[in-house]
C-alpha positions in Angstrom: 97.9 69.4 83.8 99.3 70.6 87.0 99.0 74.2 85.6 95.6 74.2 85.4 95.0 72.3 88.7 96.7 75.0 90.2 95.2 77.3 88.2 91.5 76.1 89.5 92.3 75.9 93.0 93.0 79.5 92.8 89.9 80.6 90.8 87.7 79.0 93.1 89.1 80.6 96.4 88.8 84.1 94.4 85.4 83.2 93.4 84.3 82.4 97.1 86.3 85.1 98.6 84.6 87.3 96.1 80.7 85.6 97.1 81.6 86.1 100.5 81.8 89.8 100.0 78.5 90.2 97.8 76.6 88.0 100.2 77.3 90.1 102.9 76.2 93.6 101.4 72.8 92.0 99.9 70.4 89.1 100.9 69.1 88.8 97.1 69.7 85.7 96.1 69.3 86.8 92.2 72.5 88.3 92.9 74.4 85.6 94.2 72.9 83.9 91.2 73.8 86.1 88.5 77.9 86.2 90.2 77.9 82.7 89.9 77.0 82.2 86.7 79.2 85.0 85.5 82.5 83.1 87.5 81.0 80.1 85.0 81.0 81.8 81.9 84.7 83.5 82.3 86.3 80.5 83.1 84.2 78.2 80.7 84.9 80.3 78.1 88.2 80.7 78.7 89.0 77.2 79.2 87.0 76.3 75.6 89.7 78.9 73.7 92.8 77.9 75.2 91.9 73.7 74.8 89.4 73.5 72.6 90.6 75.4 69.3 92.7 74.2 66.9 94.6 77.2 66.9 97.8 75.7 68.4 99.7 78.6 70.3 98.5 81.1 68.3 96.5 84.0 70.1 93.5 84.5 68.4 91.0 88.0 69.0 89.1 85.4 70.3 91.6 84.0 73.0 92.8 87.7 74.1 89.1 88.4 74.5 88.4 85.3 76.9 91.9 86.1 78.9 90.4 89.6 79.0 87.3 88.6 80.7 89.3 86.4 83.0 91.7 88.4 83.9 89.0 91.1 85.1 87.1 89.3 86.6 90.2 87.6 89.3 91.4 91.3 89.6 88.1 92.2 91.1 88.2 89.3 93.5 92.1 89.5 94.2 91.5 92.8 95.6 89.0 91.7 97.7 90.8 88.7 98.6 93.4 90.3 101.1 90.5 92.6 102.7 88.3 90.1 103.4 91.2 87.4 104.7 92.5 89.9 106.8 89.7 90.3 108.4 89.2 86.7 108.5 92.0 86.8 110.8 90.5 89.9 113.2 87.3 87.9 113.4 88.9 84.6 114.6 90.8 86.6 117.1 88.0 87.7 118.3 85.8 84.3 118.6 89.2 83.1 120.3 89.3 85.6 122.7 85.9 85.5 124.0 86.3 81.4 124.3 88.8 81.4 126.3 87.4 84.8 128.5 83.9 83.5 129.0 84.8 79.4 128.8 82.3 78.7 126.7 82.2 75.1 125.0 81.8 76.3 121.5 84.0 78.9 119.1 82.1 81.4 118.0 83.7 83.8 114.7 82.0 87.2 114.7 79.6 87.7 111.6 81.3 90.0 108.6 80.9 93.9 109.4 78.7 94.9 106.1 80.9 98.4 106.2 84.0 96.1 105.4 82.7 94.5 102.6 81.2 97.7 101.2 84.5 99.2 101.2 86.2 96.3 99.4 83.6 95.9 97.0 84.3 99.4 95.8 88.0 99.5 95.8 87.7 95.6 93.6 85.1 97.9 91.5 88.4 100.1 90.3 90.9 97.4 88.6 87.5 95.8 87.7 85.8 98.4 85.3 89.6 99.8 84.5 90.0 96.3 82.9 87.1 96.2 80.6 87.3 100.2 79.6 90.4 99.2 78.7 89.6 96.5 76.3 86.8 98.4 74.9 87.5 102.3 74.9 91.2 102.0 76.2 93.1 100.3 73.4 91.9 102.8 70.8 93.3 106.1 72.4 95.6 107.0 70.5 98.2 110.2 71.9 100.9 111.9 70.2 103.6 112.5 71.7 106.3 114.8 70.7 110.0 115.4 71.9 112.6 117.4 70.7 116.1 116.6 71.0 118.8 118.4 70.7 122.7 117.2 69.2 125.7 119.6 68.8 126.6 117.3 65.8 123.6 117.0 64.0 123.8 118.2 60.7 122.8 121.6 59.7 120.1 120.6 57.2 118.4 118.5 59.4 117.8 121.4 61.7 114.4 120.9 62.8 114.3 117.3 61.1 110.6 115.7 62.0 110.7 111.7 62.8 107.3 109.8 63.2 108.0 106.5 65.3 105.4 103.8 65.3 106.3 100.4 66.9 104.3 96.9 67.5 101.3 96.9 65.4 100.2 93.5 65.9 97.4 93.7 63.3 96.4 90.0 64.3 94.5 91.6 67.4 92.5 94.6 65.6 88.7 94.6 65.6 87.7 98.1 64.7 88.4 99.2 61.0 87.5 102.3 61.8 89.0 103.2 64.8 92.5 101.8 62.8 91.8 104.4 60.0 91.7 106.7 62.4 95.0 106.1 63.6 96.7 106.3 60.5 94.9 109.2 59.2 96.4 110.8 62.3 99.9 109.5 61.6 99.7 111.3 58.2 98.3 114.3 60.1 102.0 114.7 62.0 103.5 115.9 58.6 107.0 113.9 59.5 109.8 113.9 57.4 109.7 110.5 57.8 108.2 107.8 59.7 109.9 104.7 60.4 107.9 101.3 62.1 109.9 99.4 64.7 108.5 95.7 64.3 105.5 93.3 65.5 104.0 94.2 62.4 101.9 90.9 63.4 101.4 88.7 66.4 102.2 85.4 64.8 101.6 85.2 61.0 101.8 86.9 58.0 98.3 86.3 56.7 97.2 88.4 59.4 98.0 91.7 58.0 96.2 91.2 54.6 93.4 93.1 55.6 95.1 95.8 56.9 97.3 96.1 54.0 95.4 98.9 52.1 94.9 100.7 55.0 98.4 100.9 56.1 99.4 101.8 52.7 98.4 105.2 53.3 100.2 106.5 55.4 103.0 108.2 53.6 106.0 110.5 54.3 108.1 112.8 52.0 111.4 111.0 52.6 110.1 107.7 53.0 108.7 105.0 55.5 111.5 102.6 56.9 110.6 99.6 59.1 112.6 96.8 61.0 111.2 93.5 62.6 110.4 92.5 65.8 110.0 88.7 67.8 106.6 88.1 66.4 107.5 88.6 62.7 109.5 85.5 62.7 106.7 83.1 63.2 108.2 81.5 66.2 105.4 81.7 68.8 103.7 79.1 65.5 104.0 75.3 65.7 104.5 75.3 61.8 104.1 72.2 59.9 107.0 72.4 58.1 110.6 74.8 58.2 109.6 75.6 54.4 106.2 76.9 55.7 107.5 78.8 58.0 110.2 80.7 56.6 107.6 81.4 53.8 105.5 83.0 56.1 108.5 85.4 56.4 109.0 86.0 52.8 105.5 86.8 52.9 105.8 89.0 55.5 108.4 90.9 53.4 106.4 91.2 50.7 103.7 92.7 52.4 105.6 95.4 53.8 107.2 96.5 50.9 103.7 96.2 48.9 102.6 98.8 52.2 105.5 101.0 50.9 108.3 100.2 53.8 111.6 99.9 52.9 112.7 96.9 55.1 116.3 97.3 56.7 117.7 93.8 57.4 120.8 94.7 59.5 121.6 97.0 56.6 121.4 101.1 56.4 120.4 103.6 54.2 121.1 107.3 53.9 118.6 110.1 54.0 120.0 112.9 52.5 119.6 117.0 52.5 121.2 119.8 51.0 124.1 117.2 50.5 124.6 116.4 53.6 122.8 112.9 55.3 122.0 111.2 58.0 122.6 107.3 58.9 119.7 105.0 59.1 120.4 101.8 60.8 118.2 99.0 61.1 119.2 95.4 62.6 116.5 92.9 62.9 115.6 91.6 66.3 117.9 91.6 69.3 116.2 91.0 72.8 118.1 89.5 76.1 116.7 86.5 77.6 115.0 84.0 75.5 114.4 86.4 72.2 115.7 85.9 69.0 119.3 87.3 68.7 119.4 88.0 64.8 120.2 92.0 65.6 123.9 92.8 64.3 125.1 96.2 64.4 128.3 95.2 63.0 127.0 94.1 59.3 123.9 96.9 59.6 126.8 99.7 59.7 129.2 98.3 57.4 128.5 100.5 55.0 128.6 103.9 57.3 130.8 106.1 58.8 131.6 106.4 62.4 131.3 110.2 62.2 127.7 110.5 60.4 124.8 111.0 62.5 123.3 108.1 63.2 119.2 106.8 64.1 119.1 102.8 64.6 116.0 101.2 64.9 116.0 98.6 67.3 112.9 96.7 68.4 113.9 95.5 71.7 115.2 98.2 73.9 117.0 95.6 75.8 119.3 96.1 72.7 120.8 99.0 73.9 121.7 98.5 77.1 123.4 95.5 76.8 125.2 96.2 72.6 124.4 99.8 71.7 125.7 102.3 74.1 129.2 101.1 74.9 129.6 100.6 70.9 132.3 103.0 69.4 130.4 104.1 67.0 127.8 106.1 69.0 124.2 105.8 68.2 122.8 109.1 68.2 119.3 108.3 68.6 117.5 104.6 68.7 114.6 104.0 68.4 112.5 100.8 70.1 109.1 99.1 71.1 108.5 95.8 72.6 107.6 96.3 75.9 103.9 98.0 75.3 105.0 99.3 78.5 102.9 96.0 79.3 99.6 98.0 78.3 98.9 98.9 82.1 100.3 101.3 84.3 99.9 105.3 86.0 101.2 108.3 83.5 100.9 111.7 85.0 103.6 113.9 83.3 105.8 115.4 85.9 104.0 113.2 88.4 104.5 109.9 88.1 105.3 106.9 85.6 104.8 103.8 86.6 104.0 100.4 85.1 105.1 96.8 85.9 107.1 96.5 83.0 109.8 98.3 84.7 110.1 95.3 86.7 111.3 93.7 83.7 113.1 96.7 81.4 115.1 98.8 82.5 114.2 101.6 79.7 110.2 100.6 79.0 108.6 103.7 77.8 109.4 107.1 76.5 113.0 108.9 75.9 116.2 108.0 77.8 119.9 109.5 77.5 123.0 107.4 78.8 126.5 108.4 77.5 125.5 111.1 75.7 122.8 109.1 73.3 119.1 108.9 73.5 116.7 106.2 73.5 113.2 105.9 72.8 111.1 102.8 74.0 107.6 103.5 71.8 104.3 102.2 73.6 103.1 100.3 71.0 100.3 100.8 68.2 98.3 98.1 69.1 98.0 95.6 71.8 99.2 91.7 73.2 97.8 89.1 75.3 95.0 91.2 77.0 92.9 93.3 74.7 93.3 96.7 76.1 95.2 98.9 77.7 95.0 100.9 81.1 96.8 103.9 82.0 99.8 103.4 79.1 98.0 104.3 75.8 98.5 103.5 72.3 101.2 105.4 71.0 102.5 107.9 68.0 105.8 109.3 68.3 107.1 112.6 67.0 110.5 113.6 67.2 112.1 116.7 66.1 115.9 117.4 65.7 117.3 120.4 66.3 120.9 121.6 66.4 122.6 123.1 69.2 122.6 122.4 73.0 119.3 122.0 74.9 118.0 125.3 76.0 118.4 125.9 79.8 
């Protein structure tokens, strides 16, 4: 209850901070109307999904969509918030001072300079549209992105080896059938060798991928599709009626993945091999720091390997790696991760800059990374969590190639 008290408080001082604004660039009232009515709508709406359905915790289209909507709308005013307050502070200066120069009997607070307003209105406009392209246009642009890496040890068949990564589906948010054929058609496009998924097939239940199912059946690769789980594969973020129902919901899970055509590593490895030689693939189920399941063990997922083969784990929480897989003595070649969506929002200009709140929180939280002499890859995500879009950090296809030798200088 508090939460929400809190949380109204601050929506209405946004709302009015954001009013305050409009009502100084434009005398219409229709205006002033029509923002009004808007505030109403977001938070009405909002509030209905997240009391209303009978849903539990689980985060329906419809839920991201009203969070969506909210959480433009409080961007636009937040930005105008501090402009406008600050000046709020300039203009009671100013009434101050000329009180106590002139000793007049009344305060008198200097009106809003329109110019002010104008300028905050536009810079609130920026987060504002960002926002909704990005639940509309932004969660569907797909990029492929391809590295090469380079190992003295790698064996010589796999000279030139291609790896498609995919990582955090969450099929319970799609909306677009079309726009999701696309993206597997251009996953099949890349020609891997072979494409392995790093979890959060789903966002909370198994039932959600079953229309997805034939779709994600095609994509296909000569040496096989592997996959691992991630957090929201469990069913934990579910207030389950039963233990049974939930960890049938797993098994169901399971079986949907290997009627897609993944071969689900469990903490277990198989061996892709070449010209008689191989390669190590590892797989350990989820791992995160923090309060994330911990069923990850690299210990029983390599019981089975050497420590001198090559190895590529697959990881779902890069979190993993820093704090198990780097210092471990068998050397991880190459892992592969997802997790952090690279929290769907952020500034990529290769070369430039790379920049997204989730570095806040991960220390590796998008693209490759090389400690001790192994590499890392923190995937973007496939599809989206939470808010329905994405802004700056785009949905994501990896291609890796392997090539043998040192890195070019």
């Amino acid at each position: 209850m508090i939460r929400w008290i809190l949380f109204a408080i601050s929506f209405i001082i946004l709302t009015l901070y954001g009013f305050q604004a409009i009502k100084t660039v434009t005398k219409q009232p229709w205006v002033y109307y029509l923002f009004f009515a808007v505030a109403l709508v977001v938070v009405g709406n909002f509030i209905i999904q997240f009391t209303l359905g009978n849903e539990g915790r689980v985060l329906t289209v419809h839920k991201s969509y009203a969070f969506g909507f909210l959480l433009s709308f409080m961007a636009f005013n937040l930005v105008l918030l501090p402009i406008l307050f600050g000046e709020d502070i300039i203009r009671g200066a100013i009434g101050l001072y000329e009180k106590v120069t002139t000793k007049g009997d009344e305060f008198h607070m200097p009106s809003r300079r329109k110019f002010v307003s104008q300028v905050a209105l536009g810079l609130a406009a920026i987060p504002f549209s960002s926002l909704l392209y990005g639940m509309f246009r932004g969660k569907y642009n797909f990029r492929v992105l391809n590295y090469t890496l380079h190992f003295e040890d790698l064996p010589e068949a796999f000279d030139g080896y291609r790896i498609t990564q995919i990582s955090d589906i969450h099929s319970g948010s799609f909306d677009n059938k079309e726009k999701i054929e696309y993206a597997v058609d251009l996953i099949n496009e890349q020609k891997s060798d072979v494409l392995l998924f790093t979890g959060d097939m789903v966002n909370n239940k198994a039932s959600e991928m079953l229309p997805w199912k034939d779709t994600f059946g095609r994509l296909k690769a000569k040496d096989g599709k592997y996959s691992v789980l991630g957090n929201h594969d469990y069913g934990d973020y579910v207030d389950w009626d039963t233990p049974e129902a939930k960890h049938q919901n797993l098994e169901d899970l399971k079986q949907i993945q290997k009627d897609i055509g993944f071969d689900l590593l469990l903490n277990e490895s198989r061996f892709l091999e070449k010209d008689n030689q191989r390669l190590a693939l590892v797989g350990v189920e989820n791992w995160g720091k923090g309060g994330f399941k911990k069923a990850g063990s690299l210990e029983k997922a390599s019981e089975n390997i050497q420590s001198d083969d090559f190895k590529i784990l697959m990881s779902h929480d890069p979190s993993h790696w820093e704090a198990k897989v780097i210092d471990d003595p068998y050397h991880y070649h190459l892992t592969l991760s997802g997790h952090t969506h690279g929290m769907q929002f952020g500034i990529e200009i290769p070369g430039w800059i790379k920049w997204s709140p989730s570095k806040w929180r991960y220390k590796h939280w998008a693209g490759i990374y090389t400690e001790l002499g192994q590499h890392i890859n923190v995937n973007r995500g496939f599809g989206y969590l939470g808010y329905p879009g994405r802004v700056g950090i785009w949905p994501e296809i990896t291609v890796i190639e392997l090539k043998k030798g040192s890195k070019p200088v």
